[in-house]
C-alpha positions in Angstrom: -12.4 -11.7 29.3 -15.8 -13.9 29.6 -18.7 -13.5 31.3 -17.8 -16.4 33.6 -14.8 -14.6 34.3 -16.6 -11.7 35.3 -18.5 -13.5 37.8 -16.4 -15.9 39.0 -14.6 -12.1 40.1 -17.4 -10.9 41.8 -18.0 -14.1 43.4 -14.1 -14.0 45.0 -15.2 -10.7 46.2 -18.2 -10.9 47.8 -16.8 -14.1 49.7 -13.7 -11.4 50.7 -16.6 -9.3 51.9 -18.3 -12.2 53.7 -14.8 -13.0 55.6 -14.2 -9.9 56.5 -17.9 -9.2 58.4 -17.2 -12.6 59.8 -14.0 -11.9 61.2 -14.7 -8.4 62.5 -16.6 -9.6 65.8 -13.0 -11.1 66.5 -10.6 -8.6 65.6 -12.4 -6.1 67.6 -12.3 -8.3 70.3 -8.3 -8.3 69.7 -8.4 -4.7 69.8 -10.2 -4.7 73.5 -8.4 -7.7 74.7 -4.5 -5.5 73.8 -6.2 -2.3 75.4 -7.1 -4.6 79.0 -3.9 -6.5 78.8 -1.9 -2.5 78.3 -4.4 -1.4 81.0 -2.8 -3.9 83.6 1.0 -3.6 82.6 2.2 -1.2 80.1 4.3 -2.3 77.2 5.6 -0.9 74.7 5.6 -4.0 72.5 1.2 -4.6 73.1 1.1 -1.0 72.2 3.1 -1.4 68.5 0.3 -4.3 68.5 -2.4 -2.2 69.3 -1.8 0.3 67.0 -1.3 -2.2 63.9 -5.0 -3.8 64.8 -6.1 -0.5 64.7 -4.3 0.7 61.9 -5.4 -2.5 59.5 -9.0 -1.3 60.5 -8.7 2.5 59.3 -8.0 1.0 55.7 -9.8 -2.7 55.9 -13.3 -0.6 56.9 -13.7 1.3 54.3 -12.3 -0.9 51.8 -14.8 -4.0 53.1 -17.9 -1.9 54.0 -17.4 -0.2 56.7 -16.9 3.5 56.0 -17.6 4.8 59.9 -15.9 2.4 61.7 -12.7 3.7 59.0 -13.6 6.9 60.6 -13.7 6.3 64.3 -10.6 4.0 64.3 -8.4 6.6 62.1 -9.0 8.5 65.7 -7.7 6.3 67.7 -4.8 5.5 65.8 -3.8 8.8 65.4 -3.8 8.7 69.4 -1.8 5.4 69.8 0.9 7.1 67.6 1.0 9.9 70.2 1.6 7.9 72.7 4.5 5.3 70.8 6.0 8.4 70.2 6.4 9.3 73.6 6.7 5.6 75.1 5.6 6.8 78.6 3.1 5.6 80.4 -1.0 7.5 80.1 -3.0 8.6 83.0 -6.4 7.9 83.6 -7.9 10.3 82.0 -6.6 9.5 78.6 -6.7 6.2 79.9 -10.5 6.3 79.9 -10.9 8.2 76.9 -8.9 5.3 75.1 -11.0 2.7 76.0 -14.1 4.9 75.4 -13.2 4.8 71.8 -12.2 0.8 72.1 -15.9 0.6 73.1 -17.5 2.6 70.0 -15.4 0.6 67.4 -17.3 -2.3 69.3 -20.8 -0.6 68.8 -19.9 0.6 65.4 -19.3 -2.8 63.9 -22.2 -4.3 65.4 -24.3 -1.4 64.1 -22.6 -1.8 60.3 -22.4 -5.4 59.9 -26.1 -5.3 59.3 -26.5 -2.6 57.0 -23.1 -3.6 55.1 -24.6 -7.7 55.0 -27.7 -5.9 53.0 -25.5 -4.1 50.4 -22.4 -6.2 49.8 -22.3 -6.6 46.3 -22.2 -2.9 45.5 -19.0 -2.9 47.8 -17.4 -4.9 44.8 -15.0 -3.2 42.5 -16.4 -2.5 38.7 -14.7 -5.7 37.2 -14.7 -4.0 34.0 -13.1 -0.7 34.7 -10.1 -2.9 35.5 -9.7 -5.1 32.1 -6.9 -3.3 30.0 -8.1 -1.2 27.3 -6.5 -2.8 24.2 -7.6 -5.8 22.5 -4.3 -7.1 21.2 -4.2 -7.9 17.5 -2.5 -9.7 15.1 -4.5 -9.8 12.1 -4.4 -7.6 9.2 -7.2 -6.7 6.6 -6.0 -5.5 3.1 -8.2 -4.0 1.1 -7.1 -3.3 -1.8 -8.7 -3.2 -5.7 -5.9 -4.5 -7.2 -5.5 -8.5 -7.1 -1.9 -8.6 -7.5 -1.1 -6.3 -5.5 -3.0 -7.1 -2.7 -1.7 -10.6 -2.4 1.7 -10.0 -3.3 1.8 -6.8 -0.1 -0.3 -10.1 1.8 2.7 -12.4 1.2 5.4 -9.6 2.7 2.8 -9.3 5.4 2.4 -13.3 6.3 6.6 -13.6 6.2 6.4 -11.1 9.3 3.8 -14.0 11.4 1.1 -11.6 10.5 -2.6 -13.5 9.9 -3.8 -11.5 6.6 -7.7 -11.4 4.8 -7.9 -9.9 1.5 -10.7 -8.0 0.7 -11.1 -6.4 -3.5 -14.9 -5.3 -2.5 -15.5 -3.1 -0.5 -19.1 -4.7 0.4 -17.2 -7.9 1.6 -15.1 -5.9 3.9 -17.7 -3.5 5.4 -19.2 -6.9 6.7 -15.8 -8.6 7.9 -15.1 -5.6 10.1 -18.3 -5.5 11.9 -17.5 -9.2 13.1 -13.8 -8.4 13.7 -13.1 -4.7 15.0 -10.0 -5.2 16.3 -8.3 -6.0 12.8 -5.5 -3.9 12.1 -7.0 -2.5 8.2 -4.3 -1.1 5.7 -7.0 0.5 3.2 -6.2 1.8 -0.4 -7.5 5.3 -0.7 -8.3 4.7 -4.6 -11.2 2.8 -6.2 -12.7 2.5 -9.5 -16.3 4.1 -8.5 -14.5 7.0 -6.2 -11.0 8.2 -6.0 -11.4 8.7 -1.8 -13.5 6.0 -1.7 -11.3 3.8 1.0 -11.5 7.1 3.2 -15.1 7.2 3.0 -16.2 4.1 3.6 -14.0 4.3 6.4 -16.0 7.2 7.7 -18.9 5.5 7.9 -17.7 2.6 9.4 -15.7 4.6 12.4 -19.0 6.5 13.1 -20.7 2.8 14.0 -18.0 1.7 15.8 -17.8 1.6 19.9 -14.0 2.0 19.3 -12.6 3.2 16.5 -10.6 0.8 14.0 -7.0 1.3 13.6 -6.5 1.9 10.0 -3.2 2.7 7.8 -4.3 4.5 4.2 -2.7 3.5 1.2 -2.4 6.2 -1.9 -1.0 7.1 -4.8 -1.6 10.9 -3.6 0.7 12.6 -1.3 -1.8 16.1 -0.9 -3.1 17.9 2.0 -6.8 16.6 0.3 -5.7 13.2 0.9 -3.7 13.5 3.9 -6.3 15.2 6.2 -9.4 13.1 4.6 -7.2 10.1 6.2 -6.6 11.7 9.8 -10.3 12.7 9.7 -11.0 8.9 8.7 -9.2 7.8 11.8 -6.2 7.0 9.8 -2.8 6.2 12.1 -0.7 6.3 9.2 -0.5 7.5 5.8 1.8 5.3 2.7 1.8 6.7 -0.6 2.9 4.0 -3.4 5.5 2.6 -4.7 5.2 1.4 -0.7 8.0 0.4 1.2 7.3 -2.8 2.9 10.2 -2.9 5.6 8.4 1.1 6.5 4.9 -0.1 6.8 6.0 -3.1 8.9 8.1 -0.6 11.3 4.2 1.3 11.1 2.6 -2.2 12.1 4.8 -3.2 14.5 4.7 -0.3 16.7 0.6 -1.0 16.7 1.0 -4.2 17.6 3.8 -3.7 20.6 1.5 -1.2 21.6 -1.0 -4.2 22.8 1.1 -7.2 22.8 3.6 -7.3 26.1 4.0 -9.3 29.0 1.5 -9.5 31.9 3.1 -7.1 34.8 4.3 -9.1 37.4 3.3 -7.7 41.1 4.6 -8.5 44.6 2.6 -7.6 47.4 3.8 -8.1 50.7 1.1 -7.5 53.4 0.7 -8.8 56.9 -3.3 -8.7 56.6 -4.5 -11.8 54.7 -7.6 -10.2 53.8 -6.0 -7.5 52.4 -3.9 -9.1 50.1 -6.2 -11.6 48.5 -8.3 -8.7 48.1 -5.7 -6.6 46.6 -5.0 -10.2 44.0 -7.8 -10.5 43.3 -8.2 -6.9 41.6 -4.5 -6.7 40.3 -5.5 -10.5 38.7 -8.6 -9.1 37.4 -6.5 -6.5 35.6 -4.3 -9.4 34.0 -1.6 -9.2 36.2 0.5 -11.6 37.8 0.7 -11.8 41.2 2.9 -13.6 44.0 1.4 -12.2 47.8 3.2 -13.1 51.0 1.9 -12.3 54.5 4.9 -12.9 56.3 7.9 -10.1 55.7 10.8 -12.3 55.9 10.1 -14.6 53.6 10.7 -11.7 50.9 14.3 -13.0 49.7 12.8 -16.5 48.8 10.7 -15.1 46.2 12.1 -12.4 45.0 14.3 -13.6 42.8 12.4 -16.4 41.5 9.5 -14.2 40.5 11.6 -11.3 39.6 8.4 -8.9 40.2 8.3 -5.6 38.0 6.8 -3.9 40.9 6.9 -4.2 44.9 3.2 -3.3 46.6 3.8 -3.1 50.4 2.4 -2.1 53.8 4.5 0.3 55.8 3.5 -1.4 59.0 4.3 -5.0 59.7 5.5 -7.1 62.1 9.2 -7.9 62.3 9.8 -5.2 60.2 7.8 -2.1 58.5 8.2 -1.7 54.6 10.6 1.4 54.7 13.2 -1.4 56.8 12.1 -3.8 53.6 12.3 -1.2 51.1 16.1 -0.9 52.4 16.8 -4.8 51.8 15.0 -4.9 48.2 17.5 -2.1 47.7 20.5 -4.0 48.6 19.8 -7.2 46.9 21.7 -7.4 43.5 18.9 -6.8 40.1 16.9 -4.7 42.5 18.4 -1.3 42.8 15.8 0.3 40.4 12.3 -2.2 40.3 9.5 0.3 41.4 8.1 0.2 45.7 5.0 1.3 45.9 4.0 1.9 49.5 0.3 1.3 50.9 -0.9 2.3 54.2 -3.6 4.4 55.8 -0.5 6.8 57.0 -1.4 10.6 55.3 0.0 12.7 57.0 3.1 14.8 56.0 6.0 13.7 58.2 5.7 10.1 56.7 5.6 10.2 53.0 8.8 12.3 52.4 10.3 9.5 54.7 9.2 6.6 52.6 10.5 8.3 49.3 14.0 9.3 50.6 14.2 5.8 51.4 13.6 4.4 48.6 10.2 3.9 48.1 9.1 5.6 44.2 5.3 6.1 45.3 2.5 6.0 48.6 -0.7 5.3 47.9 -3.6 5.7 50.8 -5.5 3.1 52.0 -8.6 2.4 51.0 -7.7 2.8 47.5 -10.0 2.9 44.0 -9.5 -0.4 42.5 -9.2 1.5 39.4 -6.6 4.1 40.8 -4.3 0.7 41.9 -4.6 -0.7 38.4 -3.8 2.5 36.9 -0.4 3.8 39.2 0.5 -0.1 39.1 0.5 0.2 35.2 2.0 3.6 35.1 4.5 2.9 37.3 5.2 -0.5 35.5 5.3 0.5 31.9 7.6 3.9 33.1 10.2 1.2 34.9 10.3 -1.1 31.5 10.5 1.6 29.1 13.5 2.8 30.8 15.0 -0.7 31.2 14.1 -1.2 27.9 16.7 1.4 26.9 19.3 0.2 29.0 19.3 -3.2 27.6 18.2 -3.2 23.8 20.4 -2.2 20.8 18.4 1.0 19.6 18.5 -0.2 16.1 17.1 -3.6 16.4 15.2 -2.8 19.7 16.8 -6.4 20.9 19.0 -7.4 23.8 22.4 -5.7 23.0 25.5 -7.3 23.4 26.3 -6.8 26.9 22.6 -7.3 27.7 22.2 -11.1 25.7 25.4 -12.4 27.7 24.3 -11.8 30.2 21.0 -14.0 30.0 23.5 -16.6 28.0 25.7 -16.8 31.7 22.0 -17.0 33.6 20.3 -19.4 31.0 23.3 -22.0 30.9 23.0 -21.9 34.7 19.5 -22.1 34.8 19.7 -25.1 32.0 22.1 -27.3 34.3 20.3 -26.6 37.6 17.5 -28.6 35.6 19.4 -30.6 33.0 17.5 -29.5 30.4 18.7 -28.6 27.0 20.1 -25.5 25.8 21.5 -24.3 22.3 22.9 -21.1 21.3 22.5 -20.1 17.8 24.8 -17.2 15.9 23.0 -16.0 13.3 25.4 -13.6 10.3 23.9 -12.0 7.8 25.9 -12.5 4.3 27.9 -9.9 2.4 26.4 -7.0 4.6 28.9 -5.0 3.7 27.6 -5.1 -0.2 24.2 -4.1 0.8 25.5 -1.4 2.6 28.2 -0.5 -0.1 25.7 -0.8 -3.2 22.1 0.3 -1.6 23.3 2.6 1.3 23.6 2.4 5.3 19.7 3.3 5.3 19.1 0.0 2.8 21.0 -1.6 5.6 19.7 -0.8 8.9 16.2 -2.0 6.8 18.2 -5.8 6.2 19.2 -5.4 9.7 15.6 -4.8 11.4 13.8 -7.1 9.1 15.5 -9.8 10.4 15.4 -9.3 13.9 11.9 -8.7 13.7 11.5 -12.1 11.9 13.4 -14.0 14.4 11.3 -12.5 17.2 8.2 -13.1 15.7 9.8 -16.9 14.2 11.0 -17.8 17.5 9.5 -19.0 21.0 8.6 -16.4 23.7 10.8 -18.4 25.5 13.6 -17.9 23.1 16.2 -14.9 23.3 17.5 -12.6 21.1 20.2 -10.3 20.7 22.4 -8.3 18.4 25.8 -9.6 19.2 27.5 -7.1 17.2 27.4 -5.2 13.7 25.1 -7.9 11.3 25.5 -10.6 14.1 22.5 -11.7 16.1 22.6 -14.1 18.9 19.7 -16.7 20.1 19.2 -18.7 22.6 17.1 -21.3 23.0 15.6 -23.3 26.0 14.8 -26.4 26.3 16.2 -27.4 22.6 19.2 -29.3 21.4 21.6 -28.8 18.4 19.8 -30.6 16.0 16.2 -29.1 16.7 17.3 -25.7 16.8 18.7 -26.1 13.6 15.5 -27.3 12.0 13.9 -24.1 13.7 16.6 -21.9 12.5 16.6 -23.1 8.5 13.2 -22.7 8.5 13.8 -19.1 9.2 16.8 -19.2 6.9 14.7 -20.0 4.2 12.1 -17.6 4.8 14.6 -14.6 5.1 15.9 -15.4 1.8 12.2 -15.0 0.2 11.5 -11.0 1.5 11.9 -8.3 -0.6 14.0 -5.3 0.7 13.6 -2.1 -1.6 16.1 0.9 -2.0 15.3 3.7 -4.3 12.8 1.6 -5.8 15.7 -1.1 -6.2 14.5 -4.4 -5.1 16.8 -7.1 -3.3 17.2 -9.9 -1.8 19.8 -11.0 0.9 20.6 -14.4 3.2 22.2 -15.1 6.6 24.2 -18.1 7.7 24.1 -19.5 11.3 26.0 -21.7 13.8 24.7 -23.8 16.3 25.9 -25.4 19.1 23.9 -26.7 22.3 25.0 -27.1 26.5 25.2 -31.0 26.1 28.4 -30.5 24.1 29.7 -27.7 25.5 29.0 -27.2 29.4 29.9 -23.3 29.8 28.7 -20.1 28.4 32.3 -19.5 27.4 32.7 -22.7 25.5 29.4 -22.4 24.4 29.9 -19.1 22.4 33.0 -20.4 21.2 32.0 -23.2 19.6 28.7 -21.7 18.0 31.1 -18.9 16.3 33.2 -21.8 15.0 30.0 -23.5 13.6 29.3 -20.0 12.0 33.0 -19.8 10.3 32.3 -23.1 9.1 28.9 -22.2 7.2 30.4 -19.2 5.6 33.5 -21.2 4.2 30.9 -23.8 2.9 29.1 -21.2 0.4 27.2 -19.1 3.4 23.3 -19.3 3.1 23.9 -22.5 5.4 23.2 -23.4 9.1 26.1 -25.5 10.8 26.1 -27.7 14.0 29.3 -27.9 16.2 28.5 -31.3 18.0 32.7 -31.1 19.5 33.7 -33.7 17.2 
């Protein structure tokens, strides 16, 4: 995040802030104007109107500036609720006292919106406390006496789409880290001046460090000594050589998904304008993305299309409060479990244990800490895909599983002839599996098997999907590509699948996978489609295997 970001955050808010002090003189006028208008003819309907000025005022004031005007229309709100509850008709003398508080919410903004004009900018939120706190990562420093060894562990490394610096001095690498602290550093313990040297140095760099450097040690000593100088070093994880690559990529991959996922996607439905572009703008701040609509019906139109991982509504609106849209989201088919998070000024008690028995998964009170919304958003977010996650992925593999990747084949092939656009499904088989399980074990195995689905998910597109089909069978997909250039994609990865070195019981081996192709403008169904790519597939594997085939239907 740059500097310019920064400000061009601060500039969005203080023109929110602006709006808002601008607008005031009006809504309040609103406010009076629905208080005469009940005055002369009571309605039920002015009086739901009423109470939602009001009640966008308890939240909006202190959120824009205005702390006591919060304070003296959370009063009267708390009386216009009395009185829809009863839907009958006031006397005067609550009559008067109504319109008594009408009149300070008039005085009280005048009285604010000078002091709040002088001290805007320390209304807006601490951009900073919003960024996420990793720094994602792919590059990994080796350092590592040894020449051969350190490039021959950098190869292994690079086959996995990891960027890799090798450092044999220990000089040259206490300077590198300074300029790149977020490096992922796989140290050897052992050096020629000092057997714990790597641990040491480490020390000392950790201590000058504003966050501390992820660091895997590297030994030929498997003591306590070691082991605890490491942990006191910072040290993640601890490898003690002969190393096993396919285990110290597992190690780096589960740094590295740590900090690498997708931005959450947030919907926030809002009747208040104001609210939600302020409520964007902090969400967007926090690298989110977000799709805000003001108008409650329109909800259907976009919820599919953005497929949000979490809901962020009001719980009064026009047309329809959010426990009524809560309801719908809950009936619409993909939506059963995505978190609702409620917003509203509402905290009392007879409320909230409404809005979670109907479905709602959290409430949140307005005016809320920037830094509290990024934070139960995130929670909430990374709670829903972790368990989603296990639903859909092959626990192996950690891609789609079977039932999981047909189902985004059946979507995609739709998706692909709504637009026209090119689609190709690609089988991927790995060869004589059954020897490597038969000659180096099931363990040796389940290594072949998650070294290549992490090299087709770090090969591959973002766009591209994966799955394991079944056994040693993967299945991609792949947007916007035909037959022939998924092929070129997929040989390329062929060929670098053939090149790693899988180790068993300090055995070394080497294994290869064939593949068959086949694309949507040949085959126009997601039956058809999977048909003919497993034919392509047979086909490589009578040729020799080690092979990629296309099934073009002739």
């Amino acid at each position: 995040m740059h500097i310019k970001e920064h400000k061009e955050f601060r500039e969005r808010m203080r023109l929110l802030l602006a709006s808002f002090a601008q607008e005031l003189p009006d809504r309040i006028n609103e406010i009076e104007a629905l208080w005469s208008k009940l005055q002369t003819e009571w309605d039920s309907k002015a009086l739901q109107e009423l109470h939602r000025s009001v009640h966008n005022l308890v939240g909006n004031g202190k959120t824009f500036g205005y702390p006591q005007l919060s304070i003296e229309a959370r009063a009267l709100e708390q009386v216009l609720k009395s009185l829809m509850h009863r839907e009958v008709a006031i006397d005067a003398l609550q009559s008067a006292r109504i319109l008594q508080q009408v009149l300070e919410l008039k005085r009280i903004s005048a009285e604010q919106a000078a002091a709040s004009s002088k001290n805007m900018i320390a209304a807006v939120a601490d951009e900073h406390a919003l960024l996420p706190n990793s720094h994602a990562s792919n590059l990994i420093f080796v350092v590592e006496d040894d020449v051969e060894a350190a490039q021959e562990l950098a190869l292994q490394l690079r086959y996995y789409g990891y960027e890799v610096e090798v450092f044999n001095h220990l000089d040259k690498f206490r300077a590198a880290v300074q300029h790149k602290p977020h490096a992922i550093i796989l140290m050897d313990v052992e050096f020629p001046e000092d057997e714990m040297g790597g641990i040491q140095i480490m020390e000392e760099i950790q201590r000058g460090l504003v966050c501390p450097a992820r660091v895997i040690f590297i030994s030929v000593h498997d003591d306590m000594a070691f082991r605890l100088g490491a942990v006191r070093a910072g040290g993640v994880a601890y490898f003690t050589k002969p190393i096993n690559s396919t285990e110290l990529i597992d190690q780096l991959d589960l740094i590295t998904a740590s900090q690498i996922q997708e931005p959450f996607r947030v919907l926030i439905v809002d009747d208040s304008p104001m609210v939600l572009a302020y409520h964007t703008a902090i969400l967007e701040q926090a690298e989110m993305v977000v799709k805000a609509i003001s108008e409650p019906m329109q909800l259907l139109e976009v919820l599919s299309d953005f497929n949000p991982d979490l809901i962020l509504m009001d719980l009064y609106m026009p047309e329809c409060n959010g426990i009524e849209l809560a309801k719908v989201i809950r009936q619409t088919d993909g939506f059963l479990s995505t978190p609702i998070v409620y917003l509203s000024t509402e905290n009392d008690f007879n409320t909230q244990p409404e809005a979670m028995n109907l479905r709602g998964d959290d409430f949140l009170v307005k005016p809320i800490d920037p830094a509290h919304l990024v934070s139960a958003i995130t929670s909430r977010v990374t709670r829903a895909r972790s368990l989603r996650s296990l639903m859909i992925h092959d626990g192996l593999t950690g891609l789609l599983n079977h039932t999981a990747i047909k189902e985004e084949l059946a979507r995609e092939v739709v998706r692909s002839s709504r637009l026209s656009t090119p689609l190709s499904l690609a089988m991927v088989d790995i060869d004589f599996f059954k020897k490597v399980n038969d000659t180096y074990g099931h363990a040796a195995g389940d290594r072949v098997l998650k070294s290549l689905a992490r090299l087709l998910k770090q090969r591959l597109r973002e766009t591209d999907i994966v799955g394991r089909y079944g056994g040693e069978e993967f299945a991609v997909i792949m947007n916007d590509t035909d037959a022939i250039s998924a092929a070129k994609v997929i040989d390329e990865i062929r060929t670098v699948f053939s090149r790693l070195l899988h180790l068993s019981h300090d055995e070394e081996f080497y294994v290869n996978f064939s593949c068959g192709i086949a694309d949507l403008a040949h085959f126009s169904d997601a039956a058809s489609l999977s048909e003919a790519a497993d034919k392509a597939l047979y086909q490589a594997k009578q040729r020799g295997r080690n092979k990629v085939v296309v099934n073009s239907g002739d």
